[in-house]
N, C-alpha and C positions, 0 to 999 in steps of 0.2 A: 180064504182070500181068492176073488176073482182075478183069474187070469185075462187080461186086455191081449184079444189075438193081433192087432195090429202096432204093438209095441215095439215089435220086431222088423215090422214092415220099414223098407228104407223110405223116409221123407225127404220130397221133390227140394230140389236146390231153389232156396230162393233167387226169384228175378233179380238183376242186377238195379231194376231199377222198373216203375210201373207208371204210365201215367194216370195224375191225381191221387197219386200211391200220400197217405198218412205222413208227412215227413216229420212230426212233432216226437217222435222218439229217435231219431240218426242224431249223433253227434257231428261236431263243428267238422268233424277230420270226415267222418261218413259223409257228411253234405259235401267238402271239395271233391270227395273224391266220386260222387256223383255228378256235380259239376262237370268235372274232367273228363268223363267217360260221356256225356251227354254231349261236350263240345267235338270229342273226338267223331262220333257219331254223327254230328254234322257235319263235319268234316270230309266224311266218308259220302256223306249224300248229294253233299255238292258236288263229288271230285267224279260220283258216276253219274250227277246230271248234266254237267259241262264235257263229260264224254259222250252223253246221249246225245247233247245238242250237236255236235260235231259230227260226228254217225248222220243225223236227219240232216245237218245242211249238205254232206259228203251227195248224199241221196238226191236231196234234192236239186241239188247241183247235176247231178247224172242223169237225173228226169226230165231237166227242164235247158236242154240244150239250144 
């Protein structure tokens, strides 16, 4: 019997989530809970875009006296 040397090998943690990733094998409860991480995720992206924008007008404010 052949021994497979990468049997042993640790496999990478799958992504939480890929875009255009296959979703026709997740179930109902996998899809919420993909939902819910994707929405928290925006969440996150707005909260440091609406910091950035505050940061640039701070700036530009102090530039343009």
């Amino acid at each position: 019997m052949a021994v497979n040397p990468f049997d042993d090998m640790p496999r990478p943690a799958p992504k939480a989530h890929e875009l255009g990733q296959d979703l026709s094998a997740l179930s109902l409860h996998e899809l919420d809970e993909r939902i819910a991480l994707l929405k928290a995720e925006i969440d996150r992206l707005e909260a440091a875009r609406t910091a950035k924008e505050a940061s640039r007008r701070a700036a530009d404010g102090a530039f343009n006296l």
